[in-house]
C-alpha positions, -999 to 999 in steps of 0.1 A, spaced: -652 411 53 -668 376 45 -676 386 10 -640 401 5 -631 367 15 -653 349 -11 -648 371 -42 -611 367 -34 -615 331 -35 -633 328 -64 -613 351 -86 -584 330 -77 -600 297 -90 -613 314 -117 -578 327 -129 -564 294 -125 -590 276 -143 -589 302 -173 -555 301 -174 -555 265 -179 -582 268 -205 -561 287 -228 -529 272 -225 -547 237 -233 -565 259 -265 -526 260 -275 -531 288 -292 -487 292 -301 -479 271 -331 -443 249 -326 -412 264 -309 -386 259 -333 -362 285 -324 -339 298 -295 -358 331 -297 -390 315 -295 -381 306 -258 -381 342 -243 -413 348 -269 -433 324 -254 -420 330 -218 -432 365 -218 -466 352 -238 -468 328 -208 -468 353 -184 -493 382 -205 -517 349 -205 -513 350 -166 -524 388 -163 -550 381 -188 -567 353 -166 -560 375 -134 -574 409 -144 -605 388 -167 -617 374 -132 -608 404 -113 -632 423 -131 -659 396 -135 -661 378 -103 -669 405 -85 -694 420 -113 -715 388 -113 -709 383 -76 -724 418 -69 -754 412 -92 -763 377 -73 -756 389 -37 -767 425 -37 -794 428 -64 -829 445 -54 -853 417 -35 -886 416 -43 -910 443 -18 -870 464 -19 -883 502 -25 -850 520 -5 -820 531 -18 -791 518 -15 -762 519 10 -743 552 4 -708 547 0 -687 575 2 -647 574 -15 -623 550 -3 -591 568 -6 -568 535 4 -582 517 -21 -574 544 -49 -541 547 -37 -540 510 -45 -554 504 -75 -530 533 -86 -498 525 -72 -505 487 -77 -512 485 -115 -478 511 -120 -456 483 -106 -471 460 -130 -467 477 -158 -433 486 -147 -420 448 -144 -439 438 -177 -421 469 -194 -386 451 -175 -398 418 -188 -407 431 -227 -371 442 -226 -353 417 -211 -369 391 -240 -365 419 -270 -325 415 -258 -329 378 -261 -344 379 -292 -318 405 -309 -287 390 -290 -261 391 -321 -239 361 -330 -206 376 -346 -206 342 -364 -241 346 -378 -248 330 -412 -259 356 -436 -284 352 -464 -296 381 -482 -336 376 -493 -352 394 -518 -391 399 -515 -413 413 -544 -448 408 -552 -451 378 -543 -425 358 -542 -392 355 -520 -358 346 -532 -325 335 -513 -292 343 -518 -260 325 -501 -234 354 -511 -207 335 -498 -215 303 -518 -227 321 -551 -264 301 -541 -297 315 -553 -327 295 -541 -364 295 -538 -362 277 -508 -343 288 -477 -321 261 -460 -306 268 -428 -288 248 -404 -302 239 -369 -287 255 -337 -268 280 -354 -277 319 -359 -292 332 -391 -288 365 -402 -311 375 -431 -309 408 -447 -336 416 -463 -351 440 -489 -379 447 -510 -385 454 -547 -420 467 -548 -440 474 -520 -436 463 -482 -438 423 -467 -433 412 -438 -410 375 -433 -430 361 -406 -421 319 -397 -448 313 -373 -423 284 -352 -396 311 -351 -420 337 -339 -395 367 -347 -413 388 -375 -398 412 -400 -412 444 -423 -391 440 -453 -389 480 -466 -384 495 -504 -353 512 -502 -338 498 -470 -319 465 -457 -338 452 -427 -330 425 -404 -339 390 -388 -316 373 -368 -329 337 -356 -313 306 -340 -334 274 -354 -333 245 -327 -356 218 -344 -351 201 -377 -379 201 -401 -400 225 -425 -419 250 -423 -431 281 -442 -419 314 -446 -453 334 -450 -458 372 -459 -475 389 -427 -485 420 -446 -508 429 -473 -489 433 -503 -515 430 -535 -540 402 -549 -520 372 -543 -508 380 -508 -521 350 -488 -502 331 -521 -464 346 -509 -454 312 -493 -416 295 -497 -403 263 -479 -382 270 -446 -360 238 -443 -340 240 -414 -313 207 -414 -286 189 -395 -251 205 -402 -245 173 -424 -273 179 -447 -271 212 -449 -233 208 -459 -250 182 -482 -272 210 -497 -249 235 -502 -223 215 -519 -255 204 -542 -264 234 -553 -230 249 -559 -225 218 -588 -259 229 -604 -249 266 -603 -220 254 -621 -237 237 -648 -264 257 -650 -241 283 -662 -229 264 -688 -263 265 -705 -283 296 -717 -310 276 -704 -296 271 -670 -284 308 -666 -321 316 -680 -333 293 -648 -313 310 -625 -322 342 -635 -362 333 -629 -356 319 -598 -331 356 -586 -359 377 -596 -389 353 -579 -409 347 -617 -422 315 -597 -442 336 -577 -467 345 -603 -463 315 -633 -465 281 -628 -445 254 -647 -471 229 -643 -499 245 -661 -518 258 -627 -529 292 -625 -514 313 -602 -513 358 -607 -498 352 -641 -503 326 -673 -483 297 -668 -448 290 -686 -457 254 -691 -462 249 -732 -456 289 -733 -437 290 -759 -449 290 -795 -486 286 -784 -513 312 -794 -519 338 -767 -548 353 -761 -546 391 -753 -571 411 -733 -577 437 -766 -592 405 -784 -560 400 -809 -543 363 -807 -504 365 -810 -477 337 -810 -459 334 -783 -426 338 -798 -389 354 -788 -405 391 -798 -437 385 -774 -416 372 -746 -394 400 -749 -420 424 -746 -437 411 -722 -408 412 -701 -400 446 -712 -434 462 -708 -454 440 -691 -489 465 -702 -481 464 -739 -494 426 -743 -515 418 -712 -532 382 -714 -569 377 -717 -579 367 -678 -546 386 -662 -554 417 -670 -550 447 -645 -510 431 -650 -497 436 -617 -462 424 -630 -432 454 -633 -411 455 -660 -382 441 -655 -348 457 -675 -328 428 -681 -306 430 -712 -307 410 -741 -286 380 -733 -308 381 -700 -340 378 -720 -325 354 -743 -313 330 -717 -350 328 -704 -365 325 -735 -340 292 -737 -356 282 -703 -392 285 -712 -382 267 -744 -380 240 -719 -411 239 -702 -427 212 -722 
């Protein structure tokens, strides 16, 4: 019975001080969300287990090969223990409860997480290789950067236009698949102004760990702010081919693969674009002029650049106006 008493002892100071070795590691990023409570309550509690069942299992083991191992001039066998049909019972009956109230406890925080807000903000957000794009439907908004207000539930419906993503905001917790041919969806509560990052959590082509876009979540006020910002430069933009040419770069997420600064990114940058002499992978030099831009947006394989060749770009069938608007917008880019 004494060394009952000891192993039981140490694997309860052992559990303690593991436990309290990796919550100090603070291995959970920010909580910045209302669904990031019941997350990290039920994390707490799987880190508990963890600790438990760690020393359960190697207290004893190490204990057993101090205490009991074979002394020197030790030539019997040893002790012959026969089944101990209590503790089987036990160690059966005992680890089905647990699993029972873990299974009670996964629920209860999945219910948290979905609980649904009739009054939900809804974006819709478009994800394609590899960029993501915001929409504010009942604003007319498309952004690059996705603005919420604090303390009040999103709801973002989400699609794909390529392959799948996955809209993972490591302070939110909540994670997403974003499916080809379906509308998923991420409901979240933000309770703490600042910014983050919206990153892809699943690997969608070459420039996956690249698929990053602000998360700014603001006070009502500046979020108000925002929103009444961007509607005035929606309005002029659409006064200007060049505007409407923006827009419709920013709508189907160009960003994600050209620059505007001259930095290379999946595809050749926009910046000086226009009129320059282009490179192609076949060895012939072409202007970049209205009929290359065209075709390039057309059929991205027909004229692929020197350096960014396999093209991993789709075509895109935007009509003529369409293309001529963002030739106007690249005309910019100086």
């Amino acid at each position: 019975m004494g060394h009952f008493l000891v192993v039981g002892i140490l694997v309860i100071v052992m559990a303690v001080f593991t436990y309290i070795g990796l919550d100090a590691a603070g291995l959970m990023p920010l909580q910045a969300s209302a669904q990031a409570v019941s997350i990290d309550w039920l994390w707490n509690w799987q880190l508990i287990a963890i600790s438990f069942l760690f020393s359960l299992i190697v207290v004893p083991m190490v204990y057993s090969l101090i205490v009991f191992r074979r002394r020197k001039g030790e030539t019997g066998d040893g002790e012959h223990i026969e089944g101990n049909t209590p503790l089987e019972i036990a160690w059966t009956v005992i680890p089905l409860f647990i699993v029972l109230a873990l299974a009670y406890m996964g629920a209860y925080s999945l219910g948290e997480t979905r609980r649904v807000d009739p009054n939900a903000l809804v974006i819709e957000v478009k994800a394609r290789q590899f960029a993501w794009t915001f929409e504010y439907p009942e604003y007319g908004i498309v952004s690059n950067e996705l603005h919420i207000p604090v303390n009040k539930q999103v709801l973002l419906k989400m699609e794909s236009a390529d392959v799948i993503h996955s809209f993972w905001v490591p302070e939110f917790r909540v994670k997403q698949d974003v499916v080809p041919g379906r509308v998923t969806e991420y409901r979240i509560t933000p309770t703490l102004i600042g910014s983050y990052k919206v990153r892809c959590a699943e690997l969608c082509g070459s420039s996956h760990a690249y698929m990053e876009s602000p998360v700014i979540v603001d006070s009502n006020t500046d979020y108000t702010a925002w929103i009444s910002t961007q509607e005035k430069i929606a309005a002029e933009a659409a006064k200007t081919p060049e505007g409407q040419g923006e827009r419709l770069t920013v709508r189907n997420g160009c960003i994600g693969c050209h620059s505007l600064d001259g930095s290379r990114m999946t595809g050749p940058t926009w910046f000086n674009l226009y009129g320059s002499q282009v490179k192609l992978e076949d060895g012939r030099t072409v202007t970049a002029d209205d009929a290359f831009i065209a075709e390039s947006i057309l059929d991205p394989k027909a004229t692929e650049v020197e350096g960014f060749a396999p093209t991993v770009m789709p075509p895109y069938p935007l009509t003529d106006a369409e293309i001529a608007n963002i030739i106007a917008y690249l005309k910019t880019l100086k």
